[in-house]
N, C-alpha and C positions, 0 to 999 in steps of 0.2 A: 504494500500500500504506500502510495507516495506520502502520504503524511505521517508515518512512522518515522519514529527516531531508535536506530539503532543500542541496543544496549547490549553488553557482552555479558553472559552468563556464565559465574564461576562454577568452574568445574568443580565438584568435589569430591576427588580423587582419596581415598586414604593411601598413606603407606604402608609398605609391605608389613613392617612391624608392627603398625598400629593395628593392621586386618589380621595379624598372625597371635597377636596379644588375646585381641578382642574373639579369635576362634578358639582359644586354647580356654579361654573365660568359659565359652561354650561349651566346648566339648570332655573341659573336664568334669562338669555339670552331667554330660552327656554321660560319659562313659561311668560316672559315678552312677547317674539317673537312670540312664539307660542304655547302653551301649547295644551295639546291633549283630547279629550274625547273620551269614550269610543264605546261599542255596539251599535245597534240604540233602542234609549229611546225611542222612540215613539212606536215602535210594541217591545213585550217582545222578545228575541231570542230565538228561538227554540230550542239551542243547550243549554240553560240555564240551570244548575241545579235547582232542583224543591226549594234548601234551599235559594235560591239565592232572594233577595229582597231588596228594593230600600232604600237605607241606609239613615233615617235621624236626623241622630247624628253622629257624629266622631267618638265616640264611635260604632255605628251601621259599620258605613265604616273601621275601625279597625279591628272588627270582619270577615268581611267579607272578607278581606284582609288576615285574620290571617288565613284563606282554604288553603291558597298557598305557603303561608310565614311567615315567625315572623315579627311580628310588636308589639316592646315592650314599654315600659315607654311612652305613650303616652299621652305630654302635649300641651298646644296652649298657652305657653309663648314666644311672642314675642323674647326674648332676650335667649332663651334655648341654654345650651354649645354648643350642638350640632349641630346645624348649626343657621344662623340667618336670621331669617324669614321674615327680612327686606329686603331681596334677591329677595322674591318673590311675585308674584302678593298677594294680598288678598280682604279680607271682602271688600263688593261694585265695585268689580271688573269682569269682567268676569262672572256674574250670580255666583261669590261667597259668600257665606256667614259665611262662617267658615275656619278656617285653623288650622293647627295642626301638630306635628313631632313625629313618633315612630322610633326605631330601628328596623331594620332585622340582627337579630344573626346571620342567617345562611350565608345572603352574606357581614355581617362585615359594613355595610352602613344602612344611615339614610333613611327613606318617609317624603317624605310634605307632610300632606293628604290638598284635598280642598274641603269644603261641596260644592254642586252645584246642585241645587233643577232645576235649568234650566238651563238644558243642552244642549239646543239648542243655548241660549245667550252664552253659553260657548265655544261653537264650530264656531258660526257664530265670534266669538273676534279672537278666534283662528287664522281662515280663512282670518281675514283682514289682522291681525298684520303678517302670511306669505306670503300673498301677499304685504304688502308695504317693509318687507326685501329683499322677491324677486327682486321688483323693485329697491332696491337699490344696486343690484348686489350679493348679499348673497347668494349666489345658492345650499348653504350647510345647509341653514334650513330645519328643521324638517329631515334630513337625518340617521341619528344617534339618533333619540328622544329615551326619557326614561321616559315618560308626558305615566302615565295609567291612564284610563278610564273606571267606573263602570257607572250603570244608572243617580244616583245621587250624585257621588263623582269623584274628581280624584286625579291621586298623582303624585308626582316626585320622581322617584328613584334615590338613589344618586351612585347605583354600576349598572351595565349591569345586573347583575346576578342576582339582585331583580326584573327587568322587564322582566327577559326573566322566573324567577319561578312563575311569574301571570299572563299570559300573554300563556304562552306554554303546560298546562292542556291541554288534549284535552277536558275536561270539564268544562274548564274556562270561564266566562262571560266577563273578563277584557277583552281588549284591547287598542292597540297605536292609536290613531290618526293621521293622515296628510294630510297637507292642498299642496305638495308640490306637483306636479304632476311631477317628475322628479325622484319620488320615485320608487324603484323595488322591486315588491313583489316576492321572489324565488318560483318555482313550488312546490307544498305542503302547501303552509297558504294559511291563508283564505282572500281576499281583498272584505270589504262590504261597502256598502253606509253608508255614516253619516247622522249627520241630516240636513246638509246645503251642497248646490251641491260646488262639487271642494274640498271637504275632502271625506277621503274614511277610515275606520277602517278595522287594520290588527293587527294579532297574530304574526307576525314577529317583532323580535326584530336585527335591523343593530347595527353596530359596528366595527368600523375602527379596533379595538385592537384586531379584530376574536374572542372578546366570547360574541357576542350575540348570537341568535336561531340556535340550532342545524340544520347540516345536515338533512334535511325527506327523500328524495330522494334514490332509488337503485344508485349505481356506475353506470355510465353511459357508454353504449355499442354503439358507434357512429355506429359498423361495422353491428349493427340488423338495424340500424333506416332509411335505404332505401339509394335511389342513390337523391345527392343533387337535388333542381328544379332552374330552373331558378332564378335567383337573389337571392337566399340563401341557408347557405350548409346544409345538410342533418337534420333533424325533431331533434329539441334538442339541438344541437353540434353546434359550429361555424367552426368543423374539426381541422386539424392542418394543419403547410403550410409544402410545399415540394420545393425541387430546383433542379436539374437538375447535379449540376456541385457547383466543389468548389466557381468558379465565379458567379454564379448566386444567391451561400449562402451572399455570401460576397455582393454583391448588396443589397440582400433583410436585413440586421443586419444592414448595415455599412455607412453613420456614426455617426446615431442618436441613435443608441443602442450600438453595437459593436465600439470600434474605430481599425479601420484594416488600419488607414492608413500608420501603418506600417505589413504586415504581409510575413508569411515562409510555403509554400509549404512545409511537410516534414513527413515523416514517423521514423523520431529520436524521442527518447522521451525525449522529452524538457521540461521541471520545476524549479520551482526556489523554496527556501525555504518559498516564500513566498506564493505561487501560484502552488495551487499542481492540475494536472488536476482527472478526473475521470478513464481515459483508461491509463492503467500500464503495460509498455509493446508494443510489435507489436502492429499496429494496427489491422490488417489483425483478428488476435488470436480474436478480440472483436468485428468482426463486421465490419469495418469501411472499405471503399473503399479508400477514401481518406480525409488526414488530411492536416490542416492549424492549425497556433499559429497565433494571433495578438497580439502586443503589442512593447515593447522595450525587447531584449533580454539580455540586460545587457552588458558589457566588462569594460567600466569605472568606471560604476555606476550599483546598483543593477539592476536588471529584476523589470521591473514594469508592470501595466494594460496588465496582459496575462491573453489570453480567448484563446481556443480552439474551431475551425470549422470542424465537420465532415458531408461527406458524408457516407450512411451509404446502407452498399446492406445486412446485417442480422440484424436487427433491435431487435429481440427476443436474439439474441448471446450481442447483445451488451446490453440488457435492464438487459438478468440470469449475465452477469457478472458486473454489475452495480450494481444489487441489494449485492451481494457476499460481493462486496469493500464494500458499506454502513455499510452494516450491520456489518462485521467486523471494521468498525468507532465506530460503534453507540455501542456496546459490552462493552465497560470498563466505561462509563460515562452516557450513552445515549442521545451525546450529539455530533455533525459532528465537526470534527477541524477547527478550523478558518479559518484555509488556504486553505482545501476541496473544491474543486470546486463542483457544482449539475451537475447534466446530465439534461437538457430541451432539449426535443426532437420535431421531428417534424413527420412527416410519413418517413420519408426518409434520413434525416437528423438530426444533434442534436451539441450542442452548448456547453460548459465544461465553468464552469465561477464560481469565487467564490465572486464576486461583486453582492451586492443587488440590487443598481440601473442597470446594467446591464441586471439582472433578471428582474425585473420590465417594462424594455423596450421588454424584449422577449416573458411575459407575453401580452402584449399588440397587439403582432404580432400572437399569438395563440400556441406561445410556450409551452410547459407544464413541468413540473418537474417528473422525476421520484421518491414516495416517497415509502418505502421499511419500515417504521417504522410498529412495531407491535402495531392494532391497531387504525391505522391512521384514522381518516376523517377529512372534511374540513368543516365549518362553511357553512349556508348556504348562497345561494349567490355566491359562487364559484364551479367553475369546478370540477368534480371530477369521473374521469374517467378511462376503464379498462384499465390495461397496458398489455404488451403482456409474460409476466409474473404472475405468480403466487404470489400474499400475495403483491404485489406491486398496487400502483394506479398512474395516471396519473392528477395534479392540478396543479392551479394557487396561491394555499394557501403555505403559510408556519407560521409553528408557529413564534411568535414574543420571540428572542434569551435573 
């Protein structure tokens, strides 16, 4: 939009230490709470490579490890720089008998390894310790785990990107464990019995930060997968919503997403330097039936919390020239201006906002984001759907800025 003013968005990047601190926080939590085991030990997996075989030596579990990943300088000193192994369960623990720490070059982070000859006692410790966090209201165990599991070993990855490279082979033997039942395994992995009922092993790797287990999934076509049934929408899709009337958008946002409790009826193009919307211009020219601004319009004091409501009777006019604006954003940096508002649309409707939590409330309502990047997918576990556009997708993702 020519009336935007550039602004540059800081990255924020942690360092390696800081994300290696902040995982070891985690996982020694984890492996206390719950640590994970692998494939089921008891019958060999069928999908198993033929070199694959029951590691018993740290050394043996390193190597086998080393199929998927680097796993280097491999010690079982207690006090090792690299992390401190006092952190985590060990020997007489858990059907462990051994412990030990290599590097993975490739994802910049450390492995615990743990020898574990019985991996049933490993699993069944597992299974208690997330059941008594459960009950203490912890509802976030095992959600997020990074605890891999071979027959007779397993380890802690201290980066996402170690668990999700052993773990995401289609001819992997590793797997996650979880004891949590509140876990979601995305369409595409694999969810198998373990060896004690109430844990289940999967090839999915979650991750609040989007880079666990890639997308499997085709882009999802909500408009092939049939007419909704009774009590749910359509085979796949939870749909998108629709409204009727600028008042009926403003009911279904406002005022636990949108706050509209001050809002402007108007077809003026209203913006502020801080709050730029996505439609530039008529509205009519993009699509849109009718528009609302909510927020404070400024006079004494700047324009603050503006979001944009539109009804929308060309949904495809307003999605080509959405993508057009983006993409001329994304061109000199690759990277949306701060103040850019998204387009989340609805089937009929769509909503201009440059606030996260905003977004995050419209996600919730089945809102979706228009995203136009070349390239784009979405982690799995999230939506990721056709748009009525070409080279565009419709999701619930956004990369973290």
């Amino acid at each position: 939009m020519s009336s935007r003013r550039k602004t540059s968005m800081r990255l924020q990047r942690i360092s390696a230490a800081t994300a290696a601190l902040a995982a070891l926080t985690t996982l020694a939590t984890a492996c206390e709470d719950s640590p994970k085991p692998g494939p089921p030990a008891a019958s060999p997996s069928a999908s198993a490579p033929a070199t694959a075989s029951p590691a018993a030596t740290l050394a043996g579990a390193q190597a086998h490890v080393q199929q998927y990943t680097s796993c280097e300088d491999l010690s079982t000193d207690p006090n090792d720089s690299r992390v401190s192994l006092s952190g985590f369960i060990g020997a007489g623990d858990w059907g462990i008998t051994e412990r030990g720490v290599c590097t993975d070059e490739k994802a910049r982070g450390e492995i615990v390894l743990f020898l574990t000859p019985d991996m049933k006692a490993f699993q069944q410790a597992a299974k208690d310790h997330t059941a008594k966090l459960l009950a203490e209201g912890r509802g976030d165990t095992d959600l997020a785990s990074r605890t891999v599991v071979g027959k007779t070993f397993a380890l802690t990855a201290l980066e996402t990107a170690t668990a999700v490279s052993l773990v995401d082979p289609p001819n992997s033997d590793l797997r996650i464990l979880s004891c949590n039942p509140d876990v979601f395994v995305p369409e595409g992995f694999k969810k198998e019995k373990a060896l004690v009922e109430g844990c289940f092993l999967t090839d999915y790797v979650n991750s609040p930060d989007g880079q666990g287990s890639p997308h499997r999934g085709a882009v999802r076509d909500p408009s092939t997968e049939g007419a909704a049934k009774p009590g749910r929408p359509p085979t796949g899709s939870p749909g998108l919503p629709s409204a009727g009337s600028i008042a009926e958008l403003k009911q279904l946002v406002s005022p636990h997403t949108v706050d509209c409790t001050k809002m402007t009826v108007t077809d003026e193009d209203i913006q502020s330097i801080d709050y730029m919307p996505v439609v530039d211009g008529p509205p009519s020219a993009w699509g849109v039936k009718q528009r609302a601004v909510c927020g404070e319009l400024g006079g004494e004091q700047r324009a603050h919390n503006l979001n944009w409501l539109d009804t929308v009777s060309d949904m495809k006019t307003l999605q080509t020239k959405a993508k057009a604006a983006q993409l001329a954003d994304l061109k000199d940096d690759g990277r949306l201006k701060a103040t850019a508002s998204k387009l989340l649309v609805g089937t009929n409707i769509a909503v201009e906002t440059n606030n996260a939590n905003v977004r995050r409330g419209l996600y919730q309502l089945q809102f979706l984001y228009l995203n136009c990047e070349t390239g784009f997918t979405a982690p799995a576990g999230h939506r990721l759907e056709k748009a009525q556009v070409e080279g565009c997708v419709l999701t619930n993702y956004e990369r973290p800025s």
